[in-house]
C-alpha positions as a Markdown table, in Angstrom:
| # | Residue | x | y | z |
|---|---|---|---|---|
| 1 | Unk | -39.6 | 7.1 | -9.9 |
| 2 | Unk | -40.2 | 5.4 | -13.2 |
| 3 | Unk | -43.8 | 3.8 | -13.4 |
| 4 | Unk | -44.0 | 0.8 | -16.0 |
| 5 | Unk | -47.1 | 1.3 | -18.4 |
| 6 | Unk | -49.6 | -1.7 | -17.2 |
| 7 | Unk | -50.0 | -3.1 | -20.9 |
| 8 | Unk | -46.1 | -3.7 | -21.7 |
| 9 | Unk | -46.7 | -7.1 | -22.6 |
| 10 | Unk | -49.5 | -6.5 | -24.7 |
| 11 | Unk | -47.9 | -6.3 | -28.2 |
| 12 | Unk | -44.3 | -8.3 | -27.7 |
| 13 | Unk | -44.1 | -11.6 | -28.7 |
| 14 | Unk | -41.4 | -14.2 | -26.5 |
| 15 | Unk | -39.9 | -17.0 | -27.9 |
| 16 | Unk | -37.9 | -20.2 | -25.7 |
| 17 | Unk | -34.7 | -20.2 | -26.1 |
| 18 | Unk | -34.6 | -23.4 | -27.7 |
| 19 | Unk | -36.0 | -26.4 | -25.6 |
| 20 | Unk | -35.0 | -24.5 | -22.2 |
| 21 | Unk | -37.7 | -22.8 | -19.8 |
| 22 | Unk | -36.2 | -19.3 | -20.8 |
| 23 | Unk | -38.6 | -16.8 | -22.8 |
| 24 | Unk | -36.7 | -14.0 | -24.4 |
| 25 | Unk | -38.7 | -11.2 | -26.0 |
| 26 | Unk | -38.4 | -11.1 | -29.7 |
| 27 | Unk | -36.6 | -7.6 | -29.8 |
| 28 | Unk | -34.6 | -7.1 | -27.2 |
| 29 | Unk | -32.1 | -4.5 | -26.3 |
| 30 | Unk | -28.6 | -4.1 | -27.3 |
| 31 | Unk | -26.3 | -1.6 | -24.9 |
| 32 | Unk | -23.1 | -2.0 | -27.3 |
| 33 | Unk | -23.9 | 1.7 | -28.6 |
| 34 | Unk | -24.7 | 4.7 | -27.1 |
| 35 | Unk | -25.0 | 4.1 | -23.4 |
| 36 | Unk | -21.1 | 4.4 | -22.6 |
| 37 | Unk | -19.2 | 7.9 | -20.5 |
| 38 | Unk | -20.6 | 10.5 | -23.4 |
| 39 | Unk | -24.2 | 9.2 | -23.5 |
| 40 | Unk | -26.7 | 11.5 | -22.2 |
| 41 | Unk | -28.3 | 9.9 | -18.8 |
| 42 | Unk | -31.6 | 10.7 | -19.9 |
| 43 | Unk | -31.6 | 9.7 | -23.4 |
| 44 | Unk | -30.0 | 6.5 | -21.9 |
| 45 | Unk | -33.4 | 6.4 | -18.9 |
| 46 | Unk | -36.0 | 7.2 | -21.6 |
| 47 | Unk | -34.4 | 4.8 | -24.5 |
| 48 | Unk | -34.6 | 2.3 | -21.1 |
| 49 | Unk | -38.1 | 3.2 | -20.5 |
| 50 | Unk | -39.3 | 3.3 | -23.8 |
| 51 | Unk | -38.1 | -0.5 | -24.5 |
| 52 | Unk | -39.4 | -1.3 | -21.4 |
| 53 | Unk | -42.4 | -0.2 | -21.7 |
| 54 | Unk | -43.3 | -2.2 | -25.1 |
| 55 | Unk | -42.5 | -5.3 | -23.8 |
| 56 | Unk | -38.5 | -5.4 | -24.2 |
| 57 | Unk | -37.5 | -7.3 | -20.9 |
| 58 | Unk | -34.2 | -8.4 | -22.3 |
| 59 | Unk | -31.1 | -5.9 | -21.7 |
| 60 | Unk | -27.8 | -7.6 | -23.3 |
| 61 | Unk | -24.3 | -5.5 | -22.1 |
| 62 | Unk | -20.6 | -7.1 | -22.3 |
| 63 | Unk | -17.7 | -5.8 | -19.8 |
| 64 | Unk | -16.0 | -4.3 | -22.3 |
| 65 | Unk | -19.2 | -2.2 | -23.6 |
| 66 | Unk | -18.6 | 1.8 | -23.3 |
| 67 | Unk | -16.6 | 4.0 | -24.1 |
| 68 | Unk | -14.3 | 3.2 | -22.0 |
| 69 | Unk | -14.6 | 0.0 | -21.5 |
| 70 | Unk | -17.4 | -0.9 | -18.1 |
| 71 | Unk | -19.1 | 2.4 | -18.6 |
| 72 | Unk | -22.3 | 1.0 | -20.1 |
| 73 | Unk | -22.7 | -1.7 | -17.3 |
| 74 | Unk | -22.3 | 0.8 | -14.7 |
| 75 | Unk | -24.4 | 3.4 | -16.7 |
| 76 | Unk | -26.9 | 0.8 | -17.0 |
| 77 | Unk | -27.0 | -0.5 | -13.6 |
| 78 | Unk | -27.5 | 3.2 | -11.6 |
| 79 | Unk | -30.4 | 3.1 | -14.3 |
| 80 | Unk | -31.9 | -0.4 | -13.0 |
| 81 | Unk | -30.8 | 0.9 | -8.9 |
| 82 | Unk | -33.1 | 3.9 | -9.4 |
| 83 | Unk | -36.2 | 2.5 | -11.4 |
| 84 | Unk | -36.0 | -0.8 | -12.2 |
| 85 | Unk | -35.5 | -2.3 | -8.8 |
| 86 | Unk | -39.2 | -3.4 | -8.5 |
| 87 | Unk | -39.3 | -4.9 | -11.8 |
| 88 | Unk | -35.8 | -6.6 | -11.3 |
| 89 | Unk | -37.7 | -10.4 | -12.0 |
| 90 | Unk | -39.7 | -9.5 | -15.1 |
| 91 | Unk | -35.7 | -8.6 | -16.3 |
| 92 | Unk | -33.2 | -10.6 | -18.3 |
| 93 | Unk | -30.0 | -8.8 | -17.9 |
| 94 | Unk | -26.9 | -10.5 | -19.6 |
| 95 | Unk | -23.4 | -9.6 | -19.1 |
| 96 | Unk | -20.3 | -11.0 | -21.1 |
| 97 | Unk | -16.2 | -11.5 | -20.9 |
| 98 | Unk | -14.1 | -12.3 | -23.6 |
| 99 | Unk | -12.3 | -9.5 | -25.1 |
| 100 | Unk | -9.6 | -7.4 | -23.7 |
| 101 | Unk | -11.1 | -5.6 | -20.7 |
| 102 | Unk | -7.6 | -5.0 | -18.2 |
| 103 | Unk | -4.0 | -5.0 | -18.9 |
| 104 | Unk | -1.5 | -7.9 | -18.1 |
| 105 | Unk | -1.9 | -11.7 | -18.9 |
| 106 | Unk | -5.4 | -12.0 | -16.6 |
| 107 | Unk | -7.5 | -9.5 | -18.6 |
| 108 | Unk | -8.6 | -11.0 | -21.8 |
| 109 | Unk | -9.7 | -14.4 | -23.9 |
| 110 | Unk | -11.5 | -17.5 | -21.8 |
| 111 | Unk | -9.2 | -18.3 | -18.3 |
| 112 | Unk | -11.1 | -19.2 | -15.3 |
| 113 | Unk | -8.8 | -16.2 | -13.7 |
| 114 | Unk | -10.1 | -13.6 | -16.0 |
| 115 | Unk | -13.9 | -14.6 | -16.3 |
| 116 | Unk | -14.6 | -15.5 | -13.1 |
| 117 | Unk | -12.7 | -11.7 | -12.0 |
| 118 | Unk | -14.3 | -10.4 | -14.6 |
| 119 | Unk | -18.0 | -11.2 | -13.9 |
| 120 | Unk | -17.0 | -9.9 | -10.2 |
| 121 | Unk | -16.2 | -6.4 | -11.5 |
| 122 | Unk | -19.4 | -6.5 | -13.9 |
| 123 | Unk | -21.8 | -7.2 | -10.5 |
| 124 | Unk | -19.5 | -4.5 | -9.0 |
| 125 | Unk | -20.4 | -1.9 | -11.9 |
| 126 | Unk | -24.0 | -3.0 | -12.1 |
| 127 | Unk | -24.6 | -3.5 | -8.4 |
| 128 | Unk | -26.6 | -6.4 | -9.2 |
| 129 | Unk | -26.2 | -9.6 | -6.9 |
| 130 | Unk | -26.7 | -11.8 | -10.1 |
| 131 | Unk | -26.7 | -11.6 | -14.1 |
| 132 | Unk | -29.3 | -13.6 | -15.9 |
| 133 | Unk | -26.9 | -14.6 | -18.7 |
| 134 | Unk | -23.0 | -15.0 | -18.6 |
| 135 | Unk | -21.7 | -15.2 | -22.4 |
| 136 | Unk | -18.3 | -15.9 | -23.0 |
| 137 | Unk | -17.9 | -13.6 | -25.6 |
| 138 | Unk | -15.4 | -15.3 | -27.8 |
| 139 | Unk | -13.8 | -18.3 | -28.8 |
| 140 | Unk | -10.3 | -18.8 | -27.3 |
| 141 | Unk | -7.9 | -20.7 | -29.4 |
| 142 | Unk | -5.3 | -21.2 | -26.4 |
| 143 | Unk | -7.0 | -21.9 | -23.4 |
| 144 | Unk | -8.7 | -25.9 | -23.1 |
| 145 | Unk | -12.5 | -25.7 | -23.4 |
| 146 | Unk | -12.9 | -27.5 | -20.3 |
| 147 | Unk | -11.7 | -24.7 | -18.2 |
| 148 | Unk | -13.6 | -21.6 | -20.1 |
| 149 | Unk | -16.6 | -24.2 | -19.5 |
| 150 | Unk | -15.6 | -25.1 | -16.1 |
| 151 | Unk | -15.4 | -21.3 | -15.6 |
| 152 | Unk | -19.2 | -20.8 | -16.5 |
| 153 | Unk | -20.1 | -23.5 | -14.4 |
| 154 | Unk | -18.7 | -22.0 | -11.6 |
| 155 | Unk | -20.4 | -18.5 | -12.1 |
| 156 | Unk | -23.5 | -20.5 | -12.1 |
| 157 | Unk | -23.1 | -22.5 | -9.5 |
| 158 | Unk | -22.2 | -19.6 | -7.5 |
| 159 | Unk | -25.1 | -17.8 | -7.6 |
| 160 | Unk | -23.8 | -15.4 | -9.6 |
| 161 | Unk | -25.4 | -16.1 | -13.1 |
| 162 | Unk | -28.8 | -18.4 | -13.5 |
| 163 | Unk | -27.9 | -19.1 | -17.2 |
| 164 | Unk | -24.5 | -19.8 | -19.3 |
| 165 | Unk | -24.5 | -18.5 | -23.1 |
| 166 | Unk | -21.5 | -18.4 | -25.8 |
| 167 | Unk | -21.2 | -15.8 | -28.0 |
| 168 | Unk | -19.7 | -15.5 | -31.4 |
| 169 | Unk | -18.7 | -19.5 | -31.9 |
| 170 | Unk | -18.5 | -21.6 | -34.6 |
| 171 | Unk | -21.0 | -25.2 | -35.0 |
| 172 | Unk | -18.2 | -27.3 | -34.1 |
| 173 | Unk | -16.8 | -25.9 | -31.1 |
| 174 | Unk | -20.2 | -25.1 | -29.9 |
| 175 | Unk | -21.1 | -29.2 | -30.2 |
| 176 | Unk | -17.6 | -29.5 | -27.9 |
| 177 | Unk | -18.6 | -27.3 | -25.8 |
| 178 | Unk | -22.3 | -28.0 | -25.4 |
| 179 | Unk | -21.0 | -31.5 | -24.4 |
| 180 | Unk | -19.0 | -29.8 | -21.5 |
| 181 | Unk | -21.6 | -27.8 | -19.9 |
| 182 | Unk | -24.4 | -31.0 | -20.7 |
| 183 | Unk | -21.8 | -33.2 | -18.2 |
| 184 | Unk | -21.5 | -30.5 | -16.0 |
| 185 | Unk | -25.1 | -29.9 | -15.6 |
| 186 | Unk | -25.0 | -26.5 | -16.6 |
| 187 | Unk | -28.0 | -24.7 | -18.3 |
| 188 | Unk | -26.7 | -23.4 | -21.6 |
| 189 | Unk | -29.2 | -21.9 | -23.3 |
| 190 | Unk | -28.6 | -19.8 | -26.2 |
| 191 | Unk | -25.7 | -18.2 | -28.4 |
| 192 | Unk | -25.4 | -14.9 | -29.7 |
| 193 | Unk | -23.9 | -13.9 | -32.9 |
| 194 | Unk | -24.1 | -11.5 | -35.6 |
| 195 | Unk | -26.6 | -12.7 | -38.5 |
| 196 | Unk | -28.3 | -10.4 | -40.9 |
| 197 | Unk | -29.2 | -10.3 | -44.3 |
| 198 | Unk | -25.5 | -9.2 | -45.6 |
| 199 | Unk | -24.1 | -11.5 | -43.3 |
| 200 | Unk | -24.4 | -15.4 | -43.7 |
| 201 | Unk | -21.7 | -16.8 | -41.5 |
| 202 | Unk | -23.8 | -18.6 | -39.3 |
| 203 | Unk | -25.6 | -20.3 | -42.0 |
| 204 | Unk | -22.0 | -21.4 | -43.5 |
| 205 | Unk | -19.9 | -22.1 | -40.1 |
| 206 | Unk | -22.1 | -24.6 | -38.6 |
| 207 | Unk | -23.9 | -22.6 | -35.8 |
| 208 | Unk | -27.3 | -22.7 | -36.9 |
| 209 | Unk | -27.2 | -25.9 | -37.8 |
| 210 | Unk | -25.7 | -26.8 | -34.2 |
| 211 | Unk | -27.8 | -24.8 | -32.3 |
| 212 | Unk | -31.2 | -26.4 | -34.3 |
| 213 | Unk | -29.7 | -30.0 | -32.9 |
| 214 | Unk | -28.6 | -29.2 | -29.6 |
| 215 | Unk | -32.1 | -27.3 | -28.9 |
| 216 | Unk | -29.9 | -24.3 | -28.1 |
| 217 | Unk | -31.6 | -20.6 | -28.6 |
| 218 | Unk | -29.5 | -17.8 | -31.2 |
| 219 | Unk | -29.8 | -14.3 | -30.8 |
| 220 | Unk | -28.8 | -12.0 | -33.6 |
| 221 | Unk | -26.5 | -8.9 | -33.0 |
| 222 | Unk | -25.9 | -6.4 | -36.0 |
| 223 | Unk | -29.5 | -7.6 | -37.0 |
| 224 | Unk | -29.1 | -4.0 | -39.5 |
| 225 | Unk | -25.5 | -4.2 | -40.3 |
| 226 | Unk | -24.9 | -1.3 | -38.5 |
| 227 | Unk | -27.3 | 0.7 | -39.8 |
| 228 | Unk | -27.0 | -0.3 | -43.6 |
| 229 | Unk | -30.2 | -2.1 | -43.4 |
| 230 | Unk | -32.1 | 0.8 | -42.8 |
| 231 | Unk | -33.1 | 3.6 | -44.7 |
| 232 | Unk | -30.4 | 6.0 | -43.1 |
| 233 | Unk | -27.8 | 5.5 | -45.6 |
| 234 | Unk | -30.1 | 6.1 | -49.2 |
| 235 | Unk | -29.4 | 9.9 | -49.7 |
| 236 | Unk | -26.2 | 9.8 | -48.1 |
| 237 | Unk | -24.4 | 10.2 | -44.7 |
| 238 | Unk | -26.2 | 12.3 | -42.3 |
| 239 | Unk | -24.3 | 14.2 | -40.1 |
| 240 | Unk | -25.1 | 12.5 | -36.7 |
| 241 | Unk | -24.5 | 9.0 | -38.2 |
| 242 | Unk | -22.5 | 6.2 | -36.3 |
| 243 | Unk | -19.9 | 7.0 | -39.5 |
| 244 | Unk | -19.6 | 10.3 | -38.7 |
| 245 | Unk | -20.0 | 10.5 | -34.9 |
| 246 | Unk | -18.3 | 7.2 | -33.9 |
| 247 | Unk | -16.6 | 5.5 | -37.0 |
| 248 | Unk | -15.2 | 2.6 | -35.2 |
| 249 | Unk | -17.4 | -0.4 | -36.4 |
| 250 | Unk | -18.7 | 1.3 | -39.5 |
| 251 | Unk | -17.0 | 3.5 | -41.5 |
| 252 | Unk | -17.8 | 5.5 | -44.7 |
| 253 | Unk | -15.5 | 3.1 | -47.0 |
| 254 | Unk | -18.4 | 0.6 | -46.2 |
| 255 | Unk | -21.1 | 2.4 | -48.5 |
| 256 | Unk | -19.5 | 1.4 | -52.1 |
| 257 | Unk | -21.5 | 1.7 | -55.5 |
| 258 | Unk | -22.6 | -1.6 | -54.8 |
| 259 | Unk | -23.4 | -2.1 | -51.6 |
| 260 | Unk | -26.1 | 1.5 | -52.2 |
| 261 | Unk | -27.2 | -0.6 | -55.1 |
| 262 | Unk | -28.2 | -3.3 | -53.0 |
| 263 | Unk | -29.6 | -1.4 | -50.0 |
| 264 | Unk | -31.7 | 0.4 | -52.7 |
| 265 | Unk | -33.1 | -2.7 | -54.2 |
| 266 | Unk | -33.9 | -4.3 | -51.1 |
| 267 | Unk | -35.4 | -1.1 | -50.0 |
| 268 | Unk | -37.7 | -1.4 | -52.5 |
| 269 | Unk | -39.1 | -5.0 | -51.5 |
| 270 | Unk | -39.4 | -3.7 | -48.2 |
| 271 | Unk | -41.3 | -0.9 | -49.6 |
| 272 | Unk | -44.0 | -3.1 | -51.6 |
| 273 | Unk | -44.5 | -5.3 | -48.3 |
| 274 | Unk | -45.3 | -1.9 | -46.3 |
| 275 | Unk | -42.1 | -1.7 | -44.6 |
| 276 | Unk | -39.3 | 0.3 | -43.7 |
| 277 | Unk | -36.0 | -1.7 | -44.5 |
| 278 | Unk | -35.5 | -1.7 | -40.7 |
| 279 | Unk | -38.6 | -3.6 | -40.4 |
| 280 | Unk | -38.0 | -6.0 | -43.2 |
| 281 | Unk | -34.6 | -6.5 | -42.1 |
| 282 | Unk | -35.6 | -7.7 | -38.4 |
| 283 | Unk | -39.0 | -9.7 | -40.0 |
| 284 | Unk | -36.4 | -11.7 | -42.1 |
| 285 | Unk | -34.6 | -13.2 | -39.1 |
| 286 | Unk | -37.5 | -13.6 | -37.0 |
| 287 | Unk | -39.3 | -15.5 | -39.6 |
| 288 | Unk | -37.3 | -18.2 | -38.6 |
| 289 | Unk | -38.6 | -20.2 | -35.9 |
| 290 | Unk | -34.7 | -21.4 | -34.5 |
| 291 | Unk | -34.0 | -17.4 | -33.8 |
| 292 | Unk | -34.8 | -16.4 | -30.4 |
| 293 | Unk | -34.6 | -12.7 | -30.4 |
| 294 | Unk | -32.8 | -9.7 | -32.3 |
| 295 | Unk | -30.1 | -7.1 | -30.7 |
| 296 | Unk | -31.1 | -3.5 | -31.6 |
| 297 | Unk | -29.0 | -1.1 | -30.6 |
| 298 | Unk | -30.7 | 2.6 | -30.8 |
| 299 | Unk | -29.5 | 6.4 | -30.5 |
| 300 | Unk | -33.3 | 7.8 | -29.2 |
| 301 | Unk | -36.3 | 5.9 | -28.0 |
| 302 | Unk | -38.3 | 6.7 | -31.3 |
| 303 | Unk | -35.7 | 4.2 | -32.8 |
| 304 | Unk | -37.1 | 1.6 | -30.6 |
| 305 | Unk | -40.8 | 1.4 | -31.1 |
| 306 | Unk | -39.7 | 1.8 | -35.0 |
| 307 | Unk | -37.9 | -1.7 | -34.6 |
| 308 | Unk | -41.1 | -3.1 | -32.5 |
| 309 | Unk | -42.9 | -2.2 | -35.6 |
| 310 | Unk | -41.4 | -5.3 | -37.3 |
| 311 | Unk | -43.3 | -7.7 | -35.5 |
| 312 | Unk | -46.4 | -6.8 | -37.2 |
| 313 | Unk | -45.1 | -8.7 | -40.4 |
| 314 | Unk | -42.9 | -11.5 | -40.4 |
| 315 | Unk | -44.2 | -13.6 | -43.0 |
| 316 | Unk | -42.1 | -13.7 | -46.7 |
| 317 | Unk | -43.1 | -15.4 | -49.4 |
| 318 | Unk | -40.9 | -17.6 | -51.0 |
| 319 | Unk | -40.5 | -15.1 | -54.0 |
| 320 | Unk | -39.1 | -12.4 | -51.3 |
| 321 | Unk | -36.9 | -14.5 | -49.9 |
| 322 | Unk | -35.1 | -15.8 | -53.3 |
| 323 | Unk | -35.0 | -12.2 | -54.2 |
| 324 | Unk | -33.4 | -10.9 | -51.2 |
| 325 | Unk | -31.3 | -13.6 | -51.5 |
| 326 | Unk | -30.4 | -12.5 | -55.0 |
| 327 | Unk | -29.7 | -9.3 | -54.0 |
| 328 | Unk | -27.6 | -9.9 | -50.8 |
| 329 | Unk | -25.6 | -12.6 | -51.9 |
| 330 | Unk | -25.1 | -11.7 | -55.5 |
């Protein structure tokens, strides 16, 4: 049986998420990758352990995480049955629905009929009586806010879920439905989307903005632009690389003359602040007070304690931060 080391908490720093009561640590991790049917079980228990062990309490899965589709909650949860049972409270396990998960009309978008099933079946895979955190994982053009919303309410009401997040939503339809969940007293507490240095949207769509006014936490996924903001890519494409071992959300058409020139050049700041570009990458969002935490998602459980390592420096001058800007934004 898995023994937690006695100074986890030592070096990990937790932020609120936003004006709620709920502390997130800084890095947390991201089961998207690598913990779906062909994972190994115990790369999947030590990369577990490892982030557990430095202080990582968070654990962020979606239904649809795998391959196939449920195999990384159910994965996950035989992991948390046979060790992490006794440290089920010092946990923050989040689950989402949103994306195509079951055929027919019930198995995708925001209905009350599919998230509501949905989160069922997630409990089911996890064995978990509750989730910490029930995202709904994408905007739905279609359905009325007031029943996706409603929907949350429910799972929270129930029991089921002790906080409501949305993931991947614009400012403006966050403000709507903020508004929802605020009259339904529902405690919605963060949002999750993808923010990095090569990606911007959030600073352009209204989200941050929103979530800064509604006292609402953010956490980052991509937080390395799957793996371009690291130091993999600069003398080529290594053989067990996502590109060559997965290829589905990066592929080799993403590493362009230009895009190299920029991961070079901002290697080289990271390089001058002592930093792998890994580090730098995750310092530059959590520089900024409004993020909560950052989503890593890792292959081994060396990767892990490498991303820990960007705590130790999140402070830019203002210098670094127009150049990076120069460099990433053209």
């Amino acid at each position: 049986m898995y023994q937690a080391d006695p100074s986890r908490y030592d070096a990990m720093l937790y932020r609120r998420c936003g004006r709620s009561g709920l502390k997130l640590p800084a890095v947390s991790l991201g089961l998207w990758h690598n913990f779906g049917d062909s994972a190994s079980t115990e790369n999947m228990k030590a990369i577990c352990f490892t982030a557990f062990d430095a202080g990582i309490t968070h654990f962020d899965l979606a239904n649809n995480y795998g391959p196939e589709p449920g195999s990384a909650e159910a994965n996950f949860g035989r992991i948390v049955r046979e060790n992490f049972l006794p440290y089920r409270d010092e946990m923050i396990i989040a689950t989402k629905a949103g994306y195509e998960m079951w055929p027919g009309p019930y198995g995708d978008w925001g209905s009350r009929k599919y998230l509501l099933a949905s989160l069922d079946q997630s409990l089911r895979r996890l064995g978990l009586p509750y989730v910490d955190i029930y995202y709904h994982h994408r905007m739905d053009p279609d359905t009325p806010l007031e029943e996706t919303m409603g929907a949350l309410s429910q799972a929270v009401r129930s029991g089921k879920a002790l906080y409501a997040g949305l993931s991947n939503y614009t400012g403006p339809v966050l403000e709507e439905a903020a508004a929802i969940l605020a009259d339904l007293k529902v405690p919605f507490v963060i949002s999750q989307n993808r923010y990095n240095i090569f990606d911007r949207t959030i600073e352009n769509n209204g989200l941050k903005e929103a979530a800064a006014k509604l006292g609402k936490g953010v956490i980052c996924f991509s937080p390395l632009a799957q793996g371009l903001l690291t130091g993999r890519y600069l003398d080529g494409i290594p053989a067990d690389s996502r590109i060559r071992t997965d290829g589905r959300f990066l592929k080799d058409s993403a590493l362009t003359e230009s895009r190299m020139a920029q991961i070079r050049a901002l290697n080289e700041i990271a390089l001058r602040r002592g930093q792998t570009l890994a580090e730098m990458a995750l310092a530059w969002l959590l520089r900024d007070d409004l993020i909560t935490s950052v989503l890593i998602g890792v292959s081994r459980p060396s990767q892990v304690l490498d991303n820990v390592k960007a705590l130790r420096n999140t402070a830019f001058t203002q210098e670094e931060l127009d150049a990076i800007d120069r460099i990433a934004l053209g």
